[in-house]
N, C-alpha and C positions, 0 to 999 in steps of 0.2 A: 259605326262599324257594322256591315253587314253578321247576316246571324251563321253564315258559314263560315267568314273568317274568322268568326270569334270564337267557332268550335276548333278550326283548323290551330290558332292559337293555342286554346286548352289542350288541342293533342300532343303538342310540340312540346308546352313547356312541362307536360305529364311523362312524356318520351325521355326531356332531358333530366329528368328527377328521377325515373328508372334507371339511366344509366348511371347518376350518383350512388343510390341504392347499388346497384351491384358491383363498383369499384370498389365504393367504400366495405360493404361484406367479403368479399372475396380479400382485401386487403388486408379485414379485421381478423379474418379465419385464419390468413396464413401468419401473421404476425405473434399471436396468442397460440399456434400451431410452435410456432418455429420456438417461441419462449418456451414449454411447454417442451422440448424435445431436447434443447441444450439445458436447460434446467436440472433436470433429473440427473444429467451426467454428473454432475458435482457432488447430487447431494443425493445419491444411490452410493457411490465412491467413496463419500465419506461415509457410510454406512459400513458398508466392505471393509474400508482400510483399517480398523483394527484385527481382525481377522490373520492378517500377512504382515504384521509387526511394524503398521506404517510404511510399506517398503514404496518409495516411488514407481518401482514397477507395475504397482499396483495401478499407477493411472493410465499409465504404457498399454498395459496389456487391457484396460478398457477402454481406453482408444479404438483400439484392433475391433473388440465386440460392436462398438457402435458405429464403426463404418462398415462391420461386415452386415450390423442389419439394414443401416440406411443403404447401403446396396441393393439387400433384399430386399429392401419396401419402394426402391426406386425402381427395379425389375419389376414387381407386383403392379405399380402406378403403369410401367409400360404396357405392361399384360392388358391391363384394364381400359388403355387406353386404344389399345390395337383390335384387340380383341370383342373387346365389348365396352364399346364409346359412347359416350352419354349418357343416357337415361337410366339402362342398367347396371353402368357401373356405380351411380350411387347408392340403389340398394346394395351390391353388394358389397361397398367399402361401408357404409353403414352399417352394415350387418358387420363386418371386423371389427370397428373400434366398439360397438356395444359388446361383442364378446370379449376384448381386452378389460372391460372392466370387473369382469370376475378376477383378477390378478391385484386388484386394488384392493385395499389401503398400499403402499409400496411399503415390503419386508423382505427380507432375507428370507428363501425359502426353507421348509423347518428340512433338517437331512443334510444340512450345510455348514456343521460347525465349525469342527476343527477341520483345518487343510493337512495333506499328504505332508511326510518331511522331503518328497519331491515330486515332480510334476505340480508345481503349483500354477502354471499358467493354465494347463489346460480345466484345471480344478474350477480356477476363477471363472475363465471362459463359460462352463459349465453352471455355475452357481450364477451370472448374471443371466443365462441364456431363461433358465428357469423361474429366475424374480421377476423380470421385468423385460424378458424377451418380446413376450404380444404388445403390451402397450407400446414399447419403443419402436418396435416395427410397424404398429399402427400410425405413430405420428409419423414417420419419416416418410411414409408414402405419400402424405401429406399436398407438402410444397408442389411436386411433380404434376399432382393428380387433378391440383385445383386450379394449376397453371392451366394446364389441358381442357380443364371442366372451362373455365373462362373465355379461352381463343373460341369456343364455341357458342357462347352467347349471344354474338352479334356483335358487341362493344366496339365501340370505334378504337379501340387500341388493343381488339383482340387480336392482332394482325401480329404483332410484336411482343409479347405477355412475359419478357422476360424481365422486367422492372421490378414485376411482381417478386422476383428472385432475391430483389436488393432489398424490399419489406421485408422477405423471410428472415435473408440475416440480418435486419436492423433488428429482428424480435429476438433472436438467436443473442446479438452481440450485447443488449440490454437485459437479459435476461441473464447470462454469462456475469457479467460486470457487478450485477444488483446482486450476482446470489453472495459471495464475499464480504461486498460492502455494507449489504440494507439485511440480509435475510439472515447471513451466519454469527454476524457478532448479536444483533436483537431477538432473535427466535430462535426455537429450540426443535432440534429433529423431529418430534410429535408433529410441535403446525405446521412446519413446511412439509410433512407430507402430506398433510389434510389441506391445506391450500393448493398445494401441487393437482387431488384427486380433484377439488370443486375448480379448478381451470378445467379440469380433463373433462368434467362433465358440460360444461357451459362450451367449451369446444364441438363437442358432441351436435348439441342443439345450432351453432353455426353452419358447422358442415353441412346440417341436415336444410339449414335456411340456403346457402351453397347449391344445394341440389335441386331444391323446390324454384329457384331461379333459373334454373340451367333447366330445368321441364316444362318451364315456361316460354325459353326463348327460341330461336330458330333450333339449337340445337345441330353444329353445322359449322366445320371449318370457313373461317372466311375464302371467300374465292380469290382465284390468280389466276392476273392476266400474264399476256401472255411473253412480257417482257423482264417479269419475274420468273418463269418457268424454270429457268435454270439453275434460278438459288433454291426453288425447291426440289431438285434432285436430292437423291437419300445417298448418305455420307458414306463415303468410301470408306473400305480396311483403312487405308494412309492415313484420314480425320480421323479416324474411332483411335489409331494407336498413339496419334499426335495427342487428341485427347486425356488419353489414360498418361504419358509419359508424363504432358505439362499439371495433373491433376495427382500423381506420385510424387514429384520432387519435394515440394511444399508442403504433404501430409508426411511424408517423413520427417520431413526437418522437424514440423510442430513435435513429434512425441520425443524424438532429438533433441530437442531446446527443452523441452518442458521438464525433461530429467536431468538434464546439465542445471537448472537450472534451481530445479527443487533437492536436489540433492545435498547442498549445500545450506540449505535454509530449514525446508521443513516439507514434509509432503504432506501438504493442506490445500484444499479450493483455490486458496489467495493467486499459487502462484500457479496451478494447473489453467483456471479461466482467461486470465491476463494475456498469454501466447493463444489459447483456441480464441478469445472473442479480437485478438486481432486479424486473426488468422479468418475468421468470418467477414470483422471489418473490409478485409480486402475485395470479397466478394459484393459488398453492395458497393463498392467505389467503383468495382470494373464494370458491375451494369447497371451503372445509372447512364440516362444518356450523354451527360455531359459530366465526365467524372473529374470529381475536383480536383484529385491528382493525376492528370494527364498520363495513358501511359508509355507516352517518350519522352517525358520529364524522367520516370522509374526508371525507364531503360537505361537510360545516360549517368547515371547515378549511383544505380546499384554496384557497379565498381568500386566506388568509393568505398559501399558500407561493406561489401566482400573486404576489404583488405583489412578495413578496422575491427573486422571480427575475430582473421584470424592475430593479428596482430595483439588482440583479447584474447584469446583462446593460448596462444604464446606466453606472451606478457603480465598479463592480468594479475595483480595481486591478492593473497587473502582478505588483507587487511582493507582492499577497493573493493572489496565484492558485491558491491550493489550497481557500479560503474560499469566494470564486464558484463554484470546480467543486464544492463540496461543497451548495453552495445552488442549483446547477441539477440535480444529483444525487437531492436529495432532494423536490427541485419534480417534478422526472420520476415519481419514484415514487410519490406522494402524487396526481398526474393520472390515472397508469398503476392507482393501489389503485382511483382512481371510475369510470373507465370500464369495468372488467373488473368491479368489482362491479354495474355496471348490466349487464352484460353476465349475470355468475352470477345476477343475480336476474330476469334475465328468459329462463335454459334452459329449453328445450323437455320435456317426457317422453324417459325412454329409447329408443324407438323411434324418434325423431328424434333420438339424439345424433349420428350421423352426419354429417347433413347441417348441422348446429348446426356442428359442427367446421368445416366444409367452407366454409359462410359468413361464419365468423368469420376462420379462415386466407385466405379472399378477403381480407376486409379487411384482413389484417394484408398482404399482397402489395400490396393497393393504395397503402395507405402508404408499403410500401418504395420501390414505383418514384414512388410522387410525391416523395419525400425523395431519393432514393439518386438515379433518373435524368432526369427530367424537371426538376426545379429546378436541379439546377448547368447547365442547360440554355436556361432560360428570365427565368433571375434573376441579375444580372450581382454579387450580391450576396447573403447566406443571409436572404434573405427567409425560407424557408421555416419560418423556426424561430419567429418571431414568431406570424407566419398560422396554425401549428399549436394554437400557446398561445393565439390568439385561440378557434379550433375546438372546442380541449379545455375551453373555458367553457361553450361549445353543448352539450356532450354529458354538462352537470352536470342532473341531475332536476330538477324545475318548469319546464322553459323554454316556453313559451307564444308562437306567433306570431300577431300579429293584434291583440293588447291591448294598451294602452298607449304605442304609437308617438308620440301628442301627447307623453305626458311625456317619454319618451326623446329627442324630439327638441328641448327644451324644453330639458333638462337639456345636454344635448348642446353647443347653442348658447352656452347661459350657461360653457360650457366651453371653448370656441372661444375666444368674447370674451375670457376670460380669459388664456388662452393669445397673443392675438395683442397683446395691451395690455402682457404681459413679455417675448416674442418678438422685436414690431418695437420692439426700444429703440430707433433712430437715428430714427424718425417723429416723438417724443415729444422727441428731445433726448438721448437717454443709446446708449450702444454695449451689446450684448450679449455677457456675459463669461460665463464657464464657472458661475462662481456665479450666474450671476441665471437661466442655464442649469437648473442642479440644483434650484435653488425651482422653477420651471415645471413640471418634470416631478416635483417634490414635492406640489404643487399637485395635479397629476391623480392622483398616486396614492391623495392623500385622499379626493377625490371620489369617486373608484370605490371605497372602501370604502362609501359610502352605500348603494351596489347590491350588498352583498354576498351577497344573498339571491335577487335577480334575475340570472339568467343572460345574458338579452340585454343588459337592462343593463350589467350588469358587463365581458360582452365590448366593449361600445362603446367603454366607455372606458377598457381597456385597449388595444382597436386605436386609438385616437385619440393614447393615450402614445407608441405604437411609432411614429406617423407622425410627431409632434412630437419626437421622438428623429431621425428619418430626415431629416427636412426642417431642421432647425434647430438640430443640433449642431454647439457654434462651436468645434470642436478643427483646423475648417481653414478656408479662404479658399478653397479649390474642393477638389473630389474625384471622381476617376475610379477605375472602379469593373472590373475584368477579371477573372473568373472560368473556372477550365480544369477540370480533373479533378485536377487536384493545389493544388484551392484558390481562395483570392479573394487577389486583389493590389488592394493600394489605392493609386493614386496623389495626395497630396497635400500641401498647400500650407499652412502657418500662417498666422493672421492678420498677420502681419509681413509676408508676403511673403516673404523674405529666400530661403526654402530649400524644395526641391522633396523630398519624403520619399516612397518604396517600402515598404510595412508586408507585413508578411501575417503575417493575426494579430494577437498584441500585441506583434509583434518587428516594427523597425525594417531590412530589407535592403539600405537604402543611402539617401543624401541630396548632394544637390548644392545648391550654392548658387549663385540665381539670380541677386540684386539684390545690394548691398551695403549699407551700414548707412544712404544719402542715399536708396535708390529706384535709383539707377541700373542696369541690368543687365551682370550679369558675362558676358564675352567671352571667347574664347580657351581653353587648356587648363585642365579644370578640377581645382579640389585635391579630393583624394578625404577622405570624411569618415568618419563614426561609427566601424567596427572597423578602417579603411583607414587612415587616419591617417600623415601620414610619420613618429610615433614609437611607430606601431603594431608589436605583436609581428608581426604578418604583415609589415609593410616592413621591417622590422629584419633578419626573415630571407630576406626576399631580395633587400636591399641585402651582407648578410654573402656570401650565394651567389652575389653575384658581384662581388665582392671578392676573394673566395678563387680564383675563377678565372680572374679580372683579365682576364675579357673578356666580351661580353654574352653572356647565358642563355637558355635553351628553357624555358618557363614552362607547366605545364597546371596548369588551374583549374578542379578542379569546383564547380561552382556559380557563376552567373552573374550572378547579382543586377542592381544599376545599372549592372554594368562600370566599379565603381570601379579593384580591382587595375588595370586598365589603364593607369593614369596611375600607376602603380607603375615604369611598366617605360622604359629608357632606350633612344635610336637604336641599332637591331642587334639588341637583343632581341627573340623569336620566342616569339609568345603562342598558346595555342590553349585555348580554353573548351568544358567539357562541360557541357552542362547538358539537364537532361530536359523540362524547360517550355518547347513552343514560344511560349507565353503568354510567357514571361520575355523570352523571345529578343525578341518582335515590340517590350517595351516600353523594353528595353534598347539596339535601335535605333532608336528613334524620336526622331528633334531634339528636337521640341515637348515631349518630355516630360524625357530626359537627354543627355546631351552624353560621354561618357565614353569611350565605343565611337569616335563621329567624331574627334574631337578626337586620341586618342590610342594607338587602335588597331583602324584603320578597317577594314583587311585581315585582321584577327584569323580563323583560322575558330572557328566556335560548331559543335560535333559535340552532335547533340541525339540522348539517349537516357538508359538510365540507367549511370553514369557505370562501376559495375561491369564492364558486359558492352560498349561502348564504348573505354572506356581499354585495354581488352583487344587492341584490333583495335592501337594502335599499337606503333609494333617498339621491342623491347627496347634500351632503355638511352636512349630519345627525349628525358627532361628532365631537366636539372639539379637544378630545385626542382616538386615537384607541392603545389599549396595546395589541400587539402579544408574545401571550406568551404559545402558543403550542409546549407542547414538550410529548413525548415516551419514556418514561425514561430519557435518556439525548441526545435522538435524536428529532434534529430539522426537520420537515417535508421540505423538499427541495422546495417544490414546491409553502409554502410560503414566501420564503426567493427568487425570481425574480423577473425583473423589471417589469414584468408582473402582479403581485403582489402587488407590488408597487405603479404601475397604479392605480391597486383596489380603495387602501388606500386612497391615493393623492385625487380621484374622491371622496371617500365619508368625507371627512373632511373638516370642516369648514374653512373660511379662518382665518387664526394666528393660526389654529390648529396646532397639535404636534403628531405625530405616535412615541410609544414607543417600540420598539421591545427590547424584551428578547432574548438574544443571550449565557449564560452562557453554555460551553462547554467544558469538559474536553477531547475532543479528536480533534474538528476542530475552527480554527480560522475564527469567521464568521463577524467578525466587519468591515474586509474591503468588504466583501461579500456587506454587505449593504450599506458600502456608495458608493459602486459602482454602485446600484442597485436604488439607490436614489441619484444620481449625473446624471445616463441615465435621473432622470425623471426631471431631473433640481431644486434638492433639496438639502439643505447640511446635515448634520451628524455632530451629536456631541457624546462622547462615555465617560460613567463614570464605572470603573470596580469596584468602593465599596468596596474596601480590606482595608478599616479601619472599615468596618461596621461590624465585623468577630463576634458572642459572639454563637457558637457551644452550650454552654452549656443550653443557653435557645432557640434553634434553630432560633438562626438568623443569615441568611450567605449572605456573598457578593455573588453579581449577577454582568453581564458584561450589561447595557443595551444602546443602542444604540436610542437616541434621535434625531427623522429626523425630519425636516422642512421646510417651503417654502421659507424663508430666517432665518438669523441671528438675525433679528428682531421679528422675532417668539417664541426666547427663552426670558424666564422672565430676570433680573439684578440680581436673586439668581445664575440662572442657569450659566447663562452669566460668572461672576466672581468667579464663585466656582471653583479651581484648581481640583476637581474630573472630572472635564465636559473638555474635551478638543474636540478640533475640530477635526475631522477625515478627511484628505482628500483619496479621491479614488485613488486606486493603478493603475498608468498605464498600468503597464506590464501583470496586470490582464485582462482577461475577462469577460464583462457583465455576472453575473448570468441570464439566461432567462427557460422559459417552454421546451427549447431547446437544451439549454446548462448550465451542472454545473461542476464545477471540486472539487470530493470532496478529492480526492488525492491530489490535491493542499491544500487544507483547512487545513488537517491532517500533513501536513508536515510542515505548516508556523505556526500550535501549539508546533509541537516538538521544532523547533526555538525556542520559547518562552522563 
């Protein structure tokens, strides 16, 4: 071999080792970028969320923040990429993320304790903008930036650098998924924020290797001929609002689903990451080049999982509630694959990925604030989650305005009539019962299979099921409707009459009975029902606690519900209720609606806040018996269930006092939870589950309550030898619940045992 082709060799295969070299770094940076940016959202969140009483809006409204800075950091990437391209824009985004790490270790900024008793969204907004504003914004400019740094290297695939997108969120979606399953049940809030900072830094030193490539290479948009000229024209008003629209519908729905869906369980990581890391998943399916779910496989399809959503959202049982979340899960992500793949098939050239990003994270901001803060604002009920579902029909390919409104309207009517001939059964002669209920909205769900090909169509009469669902579901005799920042409270009425029910969610928080079994209405003080019951575990123990004192008791009660426990307590007894919903407070004293408060404990005070930092203010040794009995539908706030928590208790309780915690759960097993949490504080646990107390029909139902103590001597000779009261000892193999560490993947799976 001549001694020039042997050099010409050595430059070629030196040539194709540099460009490995810079796929592979550019791929690594934004991967470790992207982890590194979804990461922090969990586990800053769980930092926060005892703060706001556990409340799920808590993730809603961080949503909102972290799309409004990824916007900003995606506008910033534009800036820098318009404005000052290449060479200088790495000093000067270098120079940003080294100033974001004065913001490091991640903490709650000091000035940030207690929240307002309202305006708490903007409070949050506020408190995260301050902790962890700079570095979030420093990683999110990220992805954009180094797409842009790349297309100009030279790289034979700088031409097209939007692959690099589907790294991002494979880093995002593994990152997401690990922090739940690998990082929260084994580590503890201290190391993952000290892991989290040595990524931040080893990141730093990438970018900076990122840049030192990029000053090396041409530095310089690939050229276009002249047969491409016109795909790179710069995108019109029409692409930037098409963008933003098909980039809103699916960021709505996520904080949408993600509240329906924690609501009921628990507001923890597990179930906040699960909807965001599919909701990412989608985005590396739609640009890869050959996505493995095709998306006119999605398109043809997503009819289907529309109708079995709402047919879930309809039908869905309590007792299925893992079934529903799993068919609103999969409905979300089957919506989320179509619009993000109408979205990948209509990106711009690489000289506009920038502002592509830019418009697309618009929409994905606009979403969040029209989910996260304007609807718990404007809708005294989660409207929004419907209306979305209707949207995400609009934003399926064919849709067409202008043609065919005769049939549509045609159709439509003949749909009506239908609807109001099984609706108004008392016009006709017959009463409307739950079953003649479920054929009606059986009915339109067939119909709208007819349109499953037409998009307007289809949405018609899917929004027409929602309003026939809204208007003429016979599960009450009236219904009033109160929505806060920590939720929707339903107040309502059975066709019976008989009983006035508080729900939130699919959990019952109290009921009182109105009428009696003639019509007549009940007078006077009222009996407390569902978990309250006078042979309820909660009255048992503190009928015991004050027995054993043999004189009336100092009673606090987190959680305020209907202000049943009230009609628990005998003349002399001194009640004081903490609860964090001024929302609960106003409906709890309201006549017209319950009687519980006037009637039997009119002078009560209500200390509204969250009951952690609240309980706190009173002096040591203040109650006899304290009953925690906070709950979110049938989620337990995590953050009063640690030994930390515990401590609270133990400090403000008298001695031979009695903490009664409410633990009833249909999804996680919290009983060892607490005596674990109360054996750290050197107290024992006794545990009675109430399942002979069952009588459904006049809403009295067994509860799990879990009785802690300073000893064995604490509990009365009722309690003591009553076979419902057994001793709970703490589970070895478990881990202290703390501020620090919970496992609630653990909890959920020693229920399924069950």
């Amino acid at each position: 071999m001549a001694a020039g082709e042997d050099g010409s060799t050595e430059k070629g295969l030196a040539f194709v080792h540099s460009r490995g070299l810079v796929l592979a770094l550019y791929a690594a940076t934004i991967f470790l970028s992207a982890a590194l940016l979804f990461a922090v959202q969990p586990l800053f969140t769980k930092m926060v969320l005892p703060r706001l009483g556990g409340s799920p809006s808590v993730w809603s409204v961080a949503m909102v923040f972290f799309q409004a800075v990824l916007l900003a950091g995606y506008a910033y990437a534009h800036f820098l990429t318009r404005h000052l391209p290449g060479r200088l824009s790495v000093i000067v985004h270098v120079a940003v993320l080294v100033t974001a790490t004065f913001a490091l270790p991640l903490a709650i900024a000091s000035g940030w304790g207690r929240p307002p008793a309202q305006g708490e969204t903007f409070w949050l907004l506020g408190l995260f903008a301050v902790s962890i504003g700079l570095p979030f914004f420093a990683l999110s400019a990220n992805g954009p930036l180094l797409q842009a740094w790349f297309a100009r290297t030279g790289h034979p695939s700088a031409k097209d650098p939007y692959f690099l997108y589907a790294a991002s969120n494979v880093g995002s979606f593994l990152a997401l998924l690990s922090y739940p399953f690998a990082f929260e049940p084994f580590t503890r809030l201290p190391d993952q924020r000290r892991m989290w900072s040595i990524g931040y830094f080893i990141l730093i030193a990438l970018i900076a290797g990122c840049g030192a490539l990029l000053l090396r290479s041409r530095n310089a948009l690939p050229e276009v001929g002249e047969a491409d000229a016109s795909a790179e024209a710069p995108p019109t008003w029409r692409s930037a609002a098409t963008w933003v629209g098909l980039a809103a519908v699916p960021s709505g729905l996520l904080i949408a689903v993600t509240a329906h869906i924690s609501t009921d369980v628990v507001a923890a990581p597990l179930l906040w990451v699960v909807p965001l890391a599919l909701y990412l998943a989608t985005f590396v399916i739609v640009f890869q080049t050959r996505p493995v779910l095709p998306h006119r496989w999605m398109v043809l399809v997503e009819p289907a999982f529309i109708i079995g959503l709402v047919a879930a959202l309809v039908f869905g049982g309590i007792d299925r509630i893992f079934l529903p979340m799993a068919v609103n899960i999969a409905a979300f992500f089957v919506i989320a694959l179509v619009c993000h793949g109408e979205l990948a098939r209509r990106r711009p050239a690489a000289r506009h990925l920038t502002a592509f990003y830019m418009w697309m994270s618009t929409g994905g901001m606009i979403g969040g604030i029209a989910a996260g803060l304007i609807a718990p604002h404007v809708f005294s009920w989660v409207a929004e989650y419907p209306i979305l579902i209707v949207l995400a029909i609009l934003c399926r390919p064919g849709l067409t305005v202008g043609k065919g409104w005769i049939e549509i309207l045609i159709w439509l009517a003949l749909a009506a009539i239908a609807l109001v001939i099984v609706l108004a059964g008392p016009v006709f002669g017959y009463e409307l019962d739950e079953e003649k209920f479920k054929i009606a909205i059986r009915v339109l769900l067939a119909i709208s299979v007819l349109f499953w090909l037409s998009p307007l169509k289809f949405a018609a009469m899917i929004a027409l099921t929602f309003v026939a669902v809204r208007l003429y579901e016979p599960d009450t005799g009236g219904r009033d409707y109160v929505r806060s920042f920590f939720g929707v409270h339903k107040i309502s009425e059975p066709s019976d009459g008989q009983f006035r029910l508080l729900m939130h969610g699919t959990t019952e928080h109290g009921a009182q009975r109105i009428t009696d079994a003639d019509g007549n209405p009940v007078t006077g003080r009222p009996e407390p029902l569902t978990y309250y019951h006078v042979t309820s575990p909660i009255a048992q123990g503190i009928k015991a606690a004050r027995e054993r004192k043999n004189a009336p008791i100092r009673l606090a009660v987190i959680g305020l519900g209907t202000g049943s426990i009230a009609c628990l307590t005998e003349p002399g007894d001194a009640l004081t209720y903490y609860e964090i919903d001024a929302a609960v407070v106003r409906i709890a004293k309201d006549p017209d609606r319950f009687t519980f408060l006037r009637e039997c404990a009119p002078q009560a005070p209500i200390v509204i806040g969250d009951a952690r930092l609240t309980l706190a203010d009173a002096a040591d040794g203040a109650y006899d018996v304290i009953v925690v009995d906070a709950f979110t539908s049938d989620a337990i706030p995590v953050h009063l269930v640690t030994r930390e928590a515990m401590a609270i208790y133990l400090q403000k309780l008298a001695p031979n006092g009695i903490i009664l915690m409410h633990v009833s759960n249909r999804h996680m097993e919290l009983a060892s939870v607490v005596a674990g949490i109360a054996e750290a504080n050197g107290l024992v646990t006794w545990v009675n589950d109430g399942s002979e107390d069952e009588d459904e029909a006049n809403y009295k139902y067994s509860s799990t309550v879990c009785a802690v103590a300073r000893s064995e001597d604490d509990f009365s000779n009722d309690m003591a030898e009553d076979e419902d009261w057994q001793l709970e000892e703490p589970d070895a193999t478990q881990w202290v619940w703390t501020d620090d560490y919970s496992n609630v993947i653990g909890a959920i799976m020693r229920q399924l045992k069950k």
